[in-house]
C-alpha positions in Angstrom: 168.2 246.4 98.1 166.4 249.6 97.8 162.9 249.8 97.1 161.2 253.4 95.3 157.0 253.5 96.1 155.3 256.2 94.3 151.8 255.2 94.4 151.1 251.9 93.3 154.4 251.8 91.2 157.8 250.4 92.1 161.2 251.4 91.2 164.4 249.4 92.7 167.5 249.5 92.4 169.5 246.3 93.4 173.3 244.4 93.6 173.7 241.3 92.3 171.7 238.4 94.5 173.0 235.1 94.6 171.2 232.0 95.9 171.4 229.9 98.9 173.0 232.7 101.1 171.5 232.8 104.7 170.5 235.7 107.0 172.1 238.0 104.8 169.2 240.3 102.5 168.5 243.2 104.0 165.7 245.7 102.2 165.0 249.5 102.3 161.6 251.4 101.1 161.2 255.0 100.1 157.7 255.8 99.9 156.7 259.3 98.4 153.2 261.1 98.5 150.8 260.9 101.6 148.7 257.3 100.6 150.4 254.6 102.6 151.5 257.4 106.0 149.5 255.5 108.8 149.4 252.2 106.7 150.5 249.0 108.4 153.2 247.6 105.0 153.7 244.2 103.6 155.8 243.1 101.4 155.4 240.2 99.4 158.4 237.8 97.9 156.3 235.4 95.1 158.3 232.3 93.1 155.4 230.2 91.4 153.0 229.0 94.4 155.4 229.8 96.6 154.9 233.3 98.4 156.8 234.6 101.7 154.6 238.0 103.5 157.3 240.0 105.4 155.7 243.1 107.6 158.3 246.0 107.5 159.2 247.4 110.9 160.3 251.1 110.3 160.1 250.3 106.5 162.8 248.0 106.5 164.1 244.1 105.9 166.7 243.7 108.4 169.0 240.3 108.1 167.0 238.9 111.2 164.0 238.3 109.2 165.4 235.8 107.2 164.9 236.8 103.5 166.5 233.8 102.2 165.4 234.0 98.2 166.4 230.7 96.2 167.5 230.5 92.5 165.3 232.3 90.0 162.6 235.0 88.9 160.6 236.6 91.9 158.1 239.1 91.7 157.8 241.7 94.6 155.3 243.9 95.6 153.8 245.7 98.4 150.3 245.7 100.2 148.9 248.5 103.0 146.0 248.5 105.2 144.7 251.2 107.0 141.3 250.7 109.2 138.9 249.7 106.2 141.5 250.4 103.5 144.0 248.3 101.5 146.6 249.6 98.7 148.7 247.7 96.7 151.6 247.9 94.5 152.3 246.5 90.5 154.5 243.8 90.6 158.7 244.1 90.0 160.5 241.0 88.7 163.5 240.5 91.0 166.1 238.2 89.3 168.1 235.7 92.0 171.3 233.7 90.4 172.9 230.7 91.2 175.7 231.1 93.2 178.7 228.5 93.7 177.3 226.6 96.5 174.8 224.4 95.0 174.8 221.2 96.7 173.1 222.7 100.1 169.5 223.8 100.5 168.1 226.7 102.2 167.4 226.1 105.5 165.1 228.9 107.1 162.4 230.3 105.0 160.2 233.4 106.2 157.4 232.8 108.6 154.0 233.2 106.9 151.8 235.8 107.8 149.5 234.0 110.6 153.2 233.2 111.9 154.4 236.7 112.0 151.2 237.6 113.6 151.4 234.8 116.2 154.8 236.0 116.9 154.6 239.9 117.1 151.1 239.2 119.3 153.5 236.8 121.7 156.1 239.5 121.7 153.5 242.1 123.0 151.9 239.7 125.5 155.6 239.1 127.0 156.1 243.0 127.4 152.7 243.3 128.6 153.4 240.9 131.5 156.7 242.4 132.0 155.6 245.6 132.9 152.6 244.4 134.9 155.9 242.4 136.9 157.2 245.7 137.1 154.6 247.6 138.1 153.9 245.2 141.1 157.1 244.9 142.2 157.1 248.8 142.8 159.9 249.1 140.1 157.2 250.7 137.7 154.7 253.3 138.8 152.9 254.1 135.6 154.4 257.2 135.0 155.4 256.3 131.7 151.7 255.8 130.9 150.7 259.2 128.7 147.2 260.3 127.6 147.6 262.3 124.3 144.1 263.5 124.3 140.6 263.3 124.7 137.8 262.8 122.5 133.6 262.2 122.9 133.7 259.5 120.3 135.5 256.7 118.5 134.6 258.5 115.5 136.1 261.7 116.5 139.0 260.0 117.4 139.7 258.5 114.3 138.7 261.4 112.3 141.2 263.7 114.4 144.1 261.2 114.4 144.0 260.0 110.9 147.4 259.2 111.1 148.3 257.3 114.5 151.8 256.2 115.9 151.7 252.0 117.3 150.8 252.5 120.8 149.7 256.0 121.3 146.9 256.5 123.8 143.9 258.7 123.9 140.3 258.8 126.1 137.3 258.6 124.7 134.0 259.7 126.1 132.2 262.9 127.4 133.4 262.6 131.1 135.7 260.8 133.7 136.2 257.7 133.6 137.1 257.3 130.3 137.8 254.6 128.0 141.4 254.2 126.8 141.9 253.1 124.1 145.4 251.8 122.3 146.4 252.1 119.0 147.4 248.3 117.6 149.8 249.4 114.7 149.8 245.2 113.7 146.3 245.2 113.0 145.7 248.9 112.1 143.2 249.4 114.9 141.8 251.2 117.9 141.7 248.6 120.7 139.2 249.8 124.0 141.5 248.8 127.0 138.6 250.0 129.7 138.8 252.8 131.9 141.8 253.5 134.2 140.2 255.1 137.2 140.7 253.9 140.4 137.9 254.1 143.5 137.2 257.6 145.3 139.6 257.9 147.6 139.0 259.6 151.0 138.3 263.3 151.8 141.7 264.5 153.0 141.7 267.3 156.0 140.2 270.9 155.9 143.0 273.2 154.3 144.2 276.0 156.1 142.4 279.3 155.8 144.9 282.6 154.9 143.6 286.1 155.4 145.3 288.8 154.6 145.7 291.8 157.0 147.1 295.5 155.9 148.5 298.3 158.1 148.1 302.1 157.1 152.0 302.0 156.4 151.0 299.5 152.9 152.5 296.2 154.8 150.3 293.3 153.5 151.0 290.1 155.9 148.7 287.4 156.7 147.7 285.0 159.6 146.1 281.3 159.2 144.0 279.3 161.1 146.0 276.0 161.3 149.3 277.1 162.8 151.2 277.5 159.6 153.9 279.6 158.3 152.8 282.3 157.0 154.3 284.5 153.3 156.6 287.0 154.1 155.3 290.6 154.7 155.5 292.6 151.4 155.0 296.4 151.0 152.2 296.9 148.2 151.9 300.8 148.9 153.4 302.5 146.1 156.1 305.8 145.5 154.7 308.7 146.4 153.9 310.5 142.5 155.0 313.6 141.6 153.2 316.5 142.1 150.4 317.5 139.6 149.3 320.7 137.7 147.9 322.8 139.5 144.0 322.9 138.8 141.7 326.0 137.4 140.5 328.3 139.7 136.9 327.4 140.9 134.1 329.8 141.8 134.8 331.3 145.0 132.5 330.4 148.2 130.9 333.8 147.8 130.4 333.5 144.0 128.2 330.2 145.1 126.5 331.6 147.6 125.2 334.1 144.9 124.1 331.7 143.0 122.1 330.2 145.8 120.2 333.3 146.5 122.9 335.1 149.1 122.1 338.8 148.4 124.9 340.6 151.0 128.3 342.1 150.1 131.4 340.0 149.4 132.9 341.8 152.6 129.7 340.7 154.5 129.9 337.4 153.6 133.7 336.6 154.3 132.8 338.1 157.9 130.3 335.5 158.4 132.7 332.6 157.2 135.6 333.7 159.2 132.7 333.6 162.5 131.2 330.4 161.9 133.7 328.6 164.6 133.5 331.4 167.2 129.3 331.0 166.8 129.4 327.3 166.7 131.8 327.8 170.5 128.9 329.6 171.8 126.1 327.0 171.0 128.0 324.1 172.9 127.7 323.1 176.7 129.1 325.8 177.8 129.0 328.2 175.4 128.0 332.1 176.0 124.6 331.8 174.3 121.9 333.3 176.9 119.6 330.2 177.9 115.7 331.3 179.7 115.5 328.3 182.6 112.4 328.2 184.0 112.8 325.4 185.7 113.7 324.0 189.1 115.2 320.6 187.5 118.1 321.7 186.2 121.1 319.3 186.1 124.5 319.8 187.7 126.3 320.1 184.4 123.8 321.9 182.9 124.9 325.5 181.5 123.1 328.0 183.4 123.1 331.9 183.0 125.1 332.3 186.2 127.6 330.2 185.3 128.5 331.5 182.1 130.6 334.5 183.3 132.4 332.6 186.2 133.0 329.2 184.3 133.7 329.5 180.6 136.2 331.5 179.1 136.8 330.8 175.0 139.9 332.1 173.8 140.0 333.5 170.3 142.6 334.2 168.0 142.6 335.8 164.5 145.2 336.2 161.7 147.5 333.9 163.2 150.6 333.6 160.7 152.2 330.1 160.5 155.6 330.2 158.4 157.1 327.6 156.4 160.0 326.4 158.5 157.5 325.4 161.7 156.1 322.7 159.8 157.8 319.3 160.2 157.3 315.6 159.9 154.0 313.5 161.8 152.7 310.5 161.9 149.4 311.8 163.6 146.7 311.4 160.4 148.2 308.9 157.7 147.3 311.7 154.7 148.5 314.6 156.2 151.9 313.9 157.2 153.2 317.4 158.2 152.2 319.2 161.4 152.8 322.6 162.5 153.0 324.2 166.0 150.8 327.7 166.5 151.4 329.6 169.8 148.5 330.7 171.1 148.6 332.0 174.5 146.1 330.6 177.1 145.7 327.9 175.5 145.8 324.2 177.3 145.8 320.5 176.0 142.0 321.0 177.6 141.1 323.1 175.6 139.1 322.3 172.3 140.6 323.8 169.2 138.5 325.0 165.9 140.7 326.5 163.4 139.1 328.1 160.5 141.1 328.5 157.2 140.4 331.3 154.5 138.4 330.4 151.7 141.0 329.6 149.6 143.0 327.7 151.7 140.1 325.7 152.9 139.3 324.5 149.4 142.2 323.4 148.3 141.9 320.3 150.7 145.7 320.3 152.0 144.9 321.0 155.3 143.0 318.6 158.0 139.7 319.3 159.1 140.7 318.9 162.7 143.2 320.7 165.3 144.6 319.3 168.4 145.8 321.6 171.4 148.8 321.5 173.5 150.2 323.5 176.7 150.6 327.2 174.6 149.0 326.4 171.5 147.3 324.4 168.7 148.5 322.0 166.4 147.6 321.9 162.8 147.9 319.1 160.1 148.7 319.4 156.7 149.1 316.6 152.8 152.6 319.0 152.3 154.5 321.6 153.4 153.0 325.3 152.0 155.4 326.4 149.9 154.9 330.2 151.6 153.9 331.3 154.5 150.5 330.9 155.7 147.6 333.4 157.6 145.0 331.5 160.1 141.8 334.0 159.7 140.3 332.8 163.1 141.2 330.0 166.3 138.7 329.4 168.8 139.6 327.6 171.8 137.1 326.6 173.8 138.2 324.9 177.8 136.9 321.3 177.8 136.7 319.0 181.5 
């Protein structure tokens, strides 16, 4: 049999039904439009006083549920409830004939509602105990168990679910633990099954402590405090970019020192710059500067007029050219990877070395502000390799013990 809902109006369509058959009727319902979704359905077999409630599971009549109509006129309709609503259904008249075996009664007849309930509420209680079974035995660990959501209230729960599946799960309250609670799809309810939170547990051990070290290569690795393995060393320094556009041409040093007040010639001005190393030489212990001691407590390492000519002897070198083949590769200073060799005779690796750059050389930032000395001459450093050939203005080496 097949069973049309629209509303509160029935349409079937149906074979031919003849009495005293047995575990046989089987029944299928169509309902269309939104008001029975989320109802628990009834339907309801009438003949005179006599009335048989079936519930519908999955909106069906299987054979199992013994729909076992006798001879005659029945009327059929449907009820649903959902929380504090109930819809029903106009009546259809359902026409059962007599059939050739007339001589035996029916046997079974549909349980009435309280039965039903009694039975489905046994059938839960059985699976309810099963799986606690389960559960103890270590066959069932609860991971089956799923929480579909939380909510602060009953009320927000029911107005956020309107239309709940038979056994779904959700907590309910503002923070842990919460009450979980079960929808009872028999009864059309929310049913508060407590709160599932177990005691604190113990504070487990102290976690390990990473710290990250880097090396001026880029190699990020790390070391921890508990003995553990540690990630694998990664890289994180980036290519090297490509070179950018050159940049506008600033105001030269002398240009400035206009501005500041200087009021001597350009030429002037470039001779004091290309000085300023060979005047700082002379101001150190053990420079040429003339010193007035009038003194008797004069220290041994002290610089002393009659020391100057015997003891200290600065070497100076000026327009020393530097081509572009003598530079090559260094790992000296991390941003200035290049280094090139300047002969400079005299010169020891005890000597201290100032080299001054020209102007423009000097601000363009490629070269390092410091200078090393070797056995012959004096190293200088440099971001890249000059793409011509470069003029030192001044080198002062002063001897160092």
């Amino acid at each position: 049999m097949e069973f049309y809902i629209d509303g509160q109006t029935i349409r079937f369509t149906s074979p031919v039904i003849a009495a005293n058959s047995r575990d046989y009727l089987t029944a299928r319902f169509h309902f269309s439009g939104e008001e029975w979704e989320g109802c628990s359905k009834w339907v309801h077999f009438r003949q005179g006083e006599t009335v048989y409630d079936l519930s519908l599971e999955n909106d069906e009549i299987s054979s199992g549920m013994h729909l076992n109509l006798s001879l005659g006129q029945w009327e059929v309709y449907l009820t649903g409830h959902r929380e504090e609503t109930r819809i029903t259904t106009v009546p259809v008249l359902l026409q059962v004939r007599e059939s050739g075996l007339i001589d035996e009664p029916l046997h079974q007849i549909p349980l009435s509602v309280a039965e039903q309930v009694d039975s489905k509420a046994n059938l839960a209680l059985e699976k309810a105990r099963a799986v606690e079974e389960r559960i103890e035995s270590g066959v069932l660990d609860g991971r089956d168990f799923q929480i579909l959501g939380f909510y602060e209230s009953l009320e927000a729960l029911r107005a956020a679910v309107e239309t709940p599946e038979r056994g779904d799960v959700y907590g309910v309250g503002t923070e842990a633990p919460y009450q979980i609670y079960v929808y009872d799809g028999l009864n059309d309810r929310w049913v508060n099954n407590g709160s599932i939170q177990g005691p604190r547990g113990d504070d487990g051990e102290k976690g390990a402590t990473f710290s990250p070290q880097i090396d001026g290569s880029g190699n990020l690795s790390w070391v921890n405090d508990k003995g553990l393995p540690n990630p694998e060393t990664v890289n994180i320094r980036g290519d090297k970019g490509e070179k950018g556009d050159k940049g506008d041409s600033g105001e030269s040093p002398y240009e400035l020192a206009v501005k500041e007040g200087f009021g001597g010639t350009e030429a002037t001005f470039n001779w004091s710059l290309a000085h300023i190393a060979d005047h700082a030489a002379q101001h150190r212990a053990g420079g040429t500067d003339p010193l007035e001691v009038e003194t008797d407590s004069i220290q041994a390492g002290a610089v002393t007029r009659a020391k100057l000519a015997s003891d200290v002897k600065v070497l100076a070198f000026t327009e020393k050219a530097v081509d572009a083949p003598a530079w090559v590769s260094d790992s000296t200073y991390e941003d200035f990877p290049y280094r090139a060799a300047v002969a400079c005779e005299g010169v020891t690796v005890k000597h201290y070395a100032e080299v001054s750059f020209s102007s423009v050389d000097a601000l363009e930032g490629s070269f390092a502000p410091v200078a090393a000395s070797y056995d012959g001459g004096v190293y200088i450093y440099a971001s890249e390799i000059p793409e011509a050939a470069l003029t030192i203005p001044t080198i002062v080496c002063t001897p160092v013990e």
